[in-house]
N, C-alpha and C positions, 0 to 999 in steps of 0.2 A: 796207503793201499798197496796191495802187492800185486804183483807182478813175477810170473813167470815166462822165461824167454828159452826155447830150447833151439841150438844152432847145427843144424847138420849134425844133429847127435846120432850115432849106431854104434853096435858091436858085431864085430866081425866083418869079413869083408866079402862082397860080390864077386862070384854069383851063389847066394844063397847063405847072406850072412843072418843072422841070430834074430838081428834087428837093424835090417836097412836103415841108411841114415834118413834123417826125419828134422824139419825143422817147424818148430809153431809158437806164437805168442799168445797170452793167454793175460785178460787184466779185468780191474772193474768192469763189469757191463759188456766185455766181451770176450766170452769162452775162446780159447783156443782148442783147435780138432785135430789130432792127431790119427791118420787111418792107417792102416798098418793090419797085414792079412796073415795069417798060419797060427796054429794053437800058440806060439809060447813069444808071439812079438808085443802082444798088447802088454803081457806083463812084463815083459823087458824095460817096452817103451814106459811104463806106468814107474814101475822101481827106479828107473834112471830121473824121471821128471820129477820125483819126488824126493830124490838126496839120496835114495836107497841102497842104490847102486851107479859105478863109476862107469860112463860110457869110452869107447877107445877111440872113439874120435867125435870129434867137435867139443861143445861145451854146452853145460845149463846152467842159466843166470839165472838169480833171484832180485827181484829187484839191483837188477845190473852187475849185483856179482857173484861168486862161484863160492859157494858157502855150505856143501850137503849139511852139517852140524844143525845149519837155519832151517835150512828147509826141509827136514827132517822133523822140526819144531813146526813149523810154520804152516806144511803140505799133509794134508790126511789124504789117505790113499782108500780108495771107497769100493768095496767089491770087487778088490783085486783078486782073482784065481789064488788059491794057495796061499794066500799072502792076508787078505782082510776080506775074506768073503764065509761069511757064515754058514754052518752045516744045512743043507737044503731040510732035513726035518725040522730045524729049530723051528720056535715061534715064534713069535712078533714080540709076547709076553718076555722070553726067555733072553732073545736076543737086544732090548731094550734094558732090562735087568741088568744085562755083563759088560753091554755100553758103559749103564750108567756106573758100574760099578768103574770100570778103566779108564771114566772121563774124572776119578776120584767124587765121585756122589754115591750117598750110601743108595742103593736099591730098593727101597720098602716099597712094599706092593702100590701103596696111594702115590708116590713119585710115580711107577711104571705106569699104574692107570690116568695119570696125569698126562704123560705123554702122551700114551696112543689116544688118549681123548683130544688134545690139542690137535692131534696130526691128523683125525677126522679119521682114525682106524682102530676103535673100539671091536667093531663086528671082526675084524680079521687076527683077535689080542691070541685067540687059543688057536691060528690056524700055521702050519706050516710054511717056512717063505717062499721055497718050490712049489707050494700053492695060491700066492698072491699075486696079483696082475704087477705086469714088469712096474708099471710107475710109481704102483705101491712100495715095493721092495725100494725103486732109488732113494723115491723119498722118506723113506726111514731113515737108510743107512745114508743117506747125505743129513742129515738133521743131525740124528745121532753124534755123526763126527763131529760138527761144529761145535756142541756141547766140551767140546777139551779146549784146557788152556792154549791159548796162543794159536789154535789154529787158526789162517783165514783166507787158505786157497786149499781146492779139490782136487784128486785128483781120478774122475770116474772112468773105471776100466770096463770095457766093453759092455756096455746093457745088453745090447743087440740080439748076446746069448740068449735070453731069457724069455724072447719071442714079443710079443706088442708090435704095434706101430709106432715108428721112429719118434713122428708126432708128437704121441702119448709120451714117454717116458725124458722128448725134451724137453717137454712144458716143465718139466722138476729142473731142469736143467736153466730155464730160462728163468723161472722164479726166484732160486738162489740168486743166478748172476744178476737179477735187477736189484737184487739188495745189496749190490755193491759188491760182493764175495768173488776168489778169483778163482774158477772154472777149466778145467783141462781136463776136456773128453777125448777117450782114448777107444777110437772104436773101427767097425771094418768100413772097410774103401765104398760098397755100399751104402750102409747109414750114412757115412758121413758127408756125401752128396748131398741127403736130406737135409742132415746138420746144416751143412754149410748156408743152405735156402733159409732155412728158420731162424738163423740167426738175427737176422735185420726185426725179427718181430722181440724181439729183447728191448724193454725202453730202458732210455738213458736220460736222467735227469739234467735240465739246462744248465746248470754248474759245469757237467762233466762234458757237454758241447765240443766239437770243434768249433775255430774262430768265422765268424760270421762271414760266408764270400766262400770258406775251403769246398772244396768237392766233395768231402764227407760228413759235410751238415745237413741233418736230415732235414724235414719241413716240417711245419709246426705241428700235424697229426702223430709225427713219429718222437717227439720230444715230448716223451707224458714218463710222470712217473709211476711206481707199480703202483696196484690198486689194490695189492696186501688183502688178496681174498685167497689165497693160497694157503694152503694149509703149512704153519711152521707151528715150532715150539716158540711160545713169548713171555713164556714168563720164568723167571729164576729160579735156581733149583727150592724144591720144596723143602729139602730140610740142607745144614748145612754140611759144608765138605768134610770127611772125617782128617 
């Protein structure tokens, strides 16, 4: 399972550097929050957490070591500004099409209606994604990514843009990370307040427990596993990889 560790990572220096330093952990079962305020530091912090980009001070670990090459394989970067965020006209249709095309699956119409029928977003296939509620939009384009080789940590840049309640568009947040999947939200000092509250409603399955006595053993109410009514993709690609 991976594991993301970012340690006093920034660029530039205070007062008023690019991307204040910043430190978070991020692993099975529990997202790490990175908050971070001004147009161009989520993407900073998103590009650097992800191998994308080299910070000037600190470091980020993958699974304990410094590897961008890995994690660049390993970290999909989800609605990042300028980087992996799709044209606000596209459609749900269109923009599942070019996923599936770049996750190496051919495209044919019956794959894309396959998906947005799995994802329980049929009705929204011909709608613009500047016109779908924020949750909708994450959980596309978090699905979407997981569909590529090798990926199996996130890296979601700011939802917050996109208006909703916090609530709403964590629940996508908290569904992935209960599947085990490793999670690094990157959003304003704001949300992540919220964030920080909701996270305890994430289950964690009794394998992955602290040891019985620690202070961060939850009680038995809190040690369930998901109940997999969330809307994912489950089943394998429809036709195979070209």
């Amino acid at each position: 399972m991976t594991t993301i560790e970012i340690q006093d990572a920034g660029i530039g220096d205070e007062p008023g550097a690019a991307l204040p330093r910043v430190s978070a952990v991020a692993g099975p079962y529990r997202p790490g929050i990175v908050a971070v305020e001004t147009e161009q530091a989520p993407v900073l912090a998103s590009l650097v957490a992800g191998g994308r980009m080299h910070a000037e001070h600190g470091r980020v670990l993958l699974d304990g070591h410094e590897d961008p090459a890995v994690m660049r394989r390993t970290v999909a970067l989800v609605d990042t500004p300028g980087v992996a965020e799709p044209f606000p006209v596209m459609t749900l249709r269109r923009i599942v099409r070019e996923e599936l095309a770049f996750a190496g699956q051919r495209p044919s119409r019956q794959h894309v209606d396959t998906v947005l029928d799995e994802l329980g977003m049929t009705t929204y296939a011909d709608t613009a994604v500047q016109r779908v509620p924020t949750a909708v939009r994450v959980r596309l384009l978090v699905e979407l990514a997981l569909l590529r080789d090798g990926v199996t940590a996130l890296v979601i840049t700011a939802p917050e843009r996109h208006g909703g309640a916090v609530d709403s568009w964590f629940a996508v947040v908290r569904d992935v990370a209960a599947r085990g999947i490793t999670v690094l939200l990157v959003t304003s000092k704001a949300a992540a307040e919220t964030a920080e509250r909701l996270l305890a409603t994430i289950p964690v399955p009794h394998d992955d427990l602290p040891a019985e006595g620690s202070p961060e053993t939850p009680g038995p109410d809190d040690a369930t596993l998901p109940d997999g009514d969330a809307p994912r993709l489950q089943t394998a690609p429809v036709e195979n990889r070209s």
